[in-house]
C-alpha beads as a LAMMPS data file, in Angstrom:
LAMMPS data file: protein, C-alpha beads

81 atoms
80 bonds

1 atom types
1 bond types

-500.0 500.0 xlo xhi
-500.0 500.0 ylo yhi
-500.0 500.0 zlo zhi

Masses

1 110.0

Atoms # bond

1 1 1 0.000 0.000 0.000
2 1 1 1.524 3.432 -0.743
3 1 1 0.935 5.779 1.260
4 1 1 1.699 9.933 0.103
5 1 1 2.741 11.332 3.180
6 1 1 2.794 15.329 3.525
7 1 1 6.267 16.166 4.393
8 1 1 9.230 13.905 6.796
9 1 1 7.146 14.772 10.198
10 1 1 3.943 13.139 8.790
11 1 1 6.176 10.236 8.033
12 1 1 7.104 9.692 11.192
13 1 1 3.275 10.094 12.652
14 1 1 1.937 7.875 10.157
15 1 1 4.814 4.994 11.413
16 1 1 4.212 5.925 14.786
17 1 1 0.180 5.055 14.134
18 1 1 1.165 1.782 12.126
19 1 1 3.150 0.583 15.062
20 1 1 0.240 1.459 17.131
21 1 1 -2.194 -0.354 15.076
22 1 1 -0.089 -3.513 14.442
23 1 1 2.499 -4.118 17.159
24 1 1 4.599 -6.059 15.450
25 1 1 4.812 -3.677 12.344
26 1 1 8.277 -2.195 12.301
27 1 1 10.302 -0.466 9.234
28 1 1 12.101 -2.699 6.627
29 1 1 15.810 -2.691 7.914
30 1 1 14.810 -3.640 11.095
31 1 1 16.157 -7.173 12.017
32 1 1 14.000 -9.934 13.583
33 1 1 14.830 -12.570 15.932
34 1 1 15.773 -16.202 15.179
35 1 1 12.396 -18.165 14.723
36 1 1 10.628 -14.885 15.596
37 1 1 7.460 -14.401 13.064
38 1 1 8.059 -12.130 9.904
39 1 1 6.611 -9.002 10.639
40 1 1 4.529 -6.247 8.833
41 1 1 7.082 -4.186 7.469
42 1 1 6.796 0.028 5.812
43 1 1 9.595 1.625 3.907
44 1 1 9.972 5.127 3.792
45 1 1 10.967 6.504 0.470
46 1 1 11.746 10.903 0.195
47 1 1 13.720 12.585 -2.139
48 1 1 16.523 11.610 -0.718
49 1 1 16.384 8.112 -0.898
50 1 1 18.940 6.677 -3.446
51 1 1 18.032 4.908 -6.721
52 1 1 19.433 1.551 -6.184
53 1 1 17.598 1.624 -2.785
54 1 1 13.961 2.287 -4.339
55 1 1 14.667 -0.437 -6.514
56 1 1 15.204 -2.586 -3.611
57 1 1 12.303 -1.544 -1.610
58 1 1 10.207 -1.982 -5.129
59 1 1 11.412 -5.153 -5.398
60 1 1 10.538 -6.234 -1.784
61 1 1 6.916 -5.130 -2.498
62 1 1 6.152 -6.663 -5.095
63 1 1 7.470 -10.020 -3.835
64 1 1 5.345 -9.187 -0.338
65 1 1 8.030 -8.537 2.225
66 1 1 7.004 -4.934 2.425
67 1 1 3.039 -4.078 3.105
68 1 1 3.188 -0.280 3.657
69 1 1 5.656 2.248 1.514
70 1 1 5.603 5.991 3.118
71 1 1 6.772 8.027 0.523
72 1 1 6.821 12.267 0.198
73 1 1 7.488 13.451 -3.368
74 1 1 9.161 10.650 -4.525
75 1 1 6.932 7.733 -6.231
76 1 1 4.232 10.058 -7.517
77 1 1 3.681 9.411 -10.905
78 1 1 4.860 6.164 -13.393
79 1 1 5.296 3.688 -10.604
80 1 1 4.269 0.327 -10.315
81 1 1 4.363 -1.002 -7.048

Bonds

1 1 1 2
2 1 2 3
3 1 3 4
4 1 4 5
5 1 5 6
6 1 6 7
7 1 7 8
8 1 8 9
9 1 9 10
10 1 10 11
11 1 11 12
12 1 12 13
13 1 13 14
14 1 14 15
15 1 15 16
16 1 16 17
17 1 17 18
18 1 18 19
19 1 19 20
20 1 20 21
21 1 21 22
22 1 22 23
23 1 23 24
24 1 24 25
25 1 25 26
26 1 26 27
27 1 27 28
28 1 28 29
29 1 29 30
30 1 30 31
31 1 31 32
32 1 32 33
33 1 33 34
34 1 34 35
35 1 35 36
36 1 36 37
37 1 37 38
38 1 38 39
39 1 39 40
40 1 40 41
41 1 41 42
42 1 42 43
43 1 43 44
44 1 44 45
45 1 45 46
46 1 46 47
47 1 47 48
48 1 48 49
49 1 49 50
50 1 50 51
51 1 51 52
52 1 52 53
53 1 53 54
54 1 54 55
55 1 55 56
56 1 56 57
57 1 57 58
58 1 58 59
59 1 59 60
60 1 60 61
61 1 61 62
62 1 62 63
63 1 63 64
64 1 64 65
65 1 65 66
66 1 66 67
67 1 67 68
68 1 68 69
69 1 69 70
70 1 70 71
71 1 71 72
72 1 72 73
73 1 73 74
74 1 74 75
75 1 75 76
76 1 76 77
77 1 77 78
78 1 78 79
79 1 79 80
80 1 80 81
């Protein structure tokens, strides 16, 4: 699910909220525990965020490691996720 965020500070409140709402949700990087359930995970795309690394998180989408992509100005347009 992509989600168009406002600016960096909405980015963070919408995480904050789907941490809230699913406990185990936590951002893609994160590492998990031996035998510990995959989680939900979000990545956070911004202007900043490198090409080679929007590829990845693309990538991780569409194969359904990543459920939630918070993005600001970045995948607007021409992007199939």
């Amino acid at each position: 699910m992509l989600i168009t965020c406002a600016g960096t500070k909405h980015i963070k409140q919408i995480a904050e909220v789907l941490r809230e709402i699913d406990g185990d949700c936590c951002e893609y990087t994160d590492l998990v525990q031996d035998g510990a359930p995959d989680p939900v995970r979000y990545a956070i795309v911004t202007e900043a965020t490198k090409a080679l690394e929007r590829k990845e998180i693309k990538r991780l989408c569409n194969i359904g490691k990543i459920k939630y992509v918070l993005q600001v100005g970045a995948w607007v347009v021409g992007v199939n996720i």
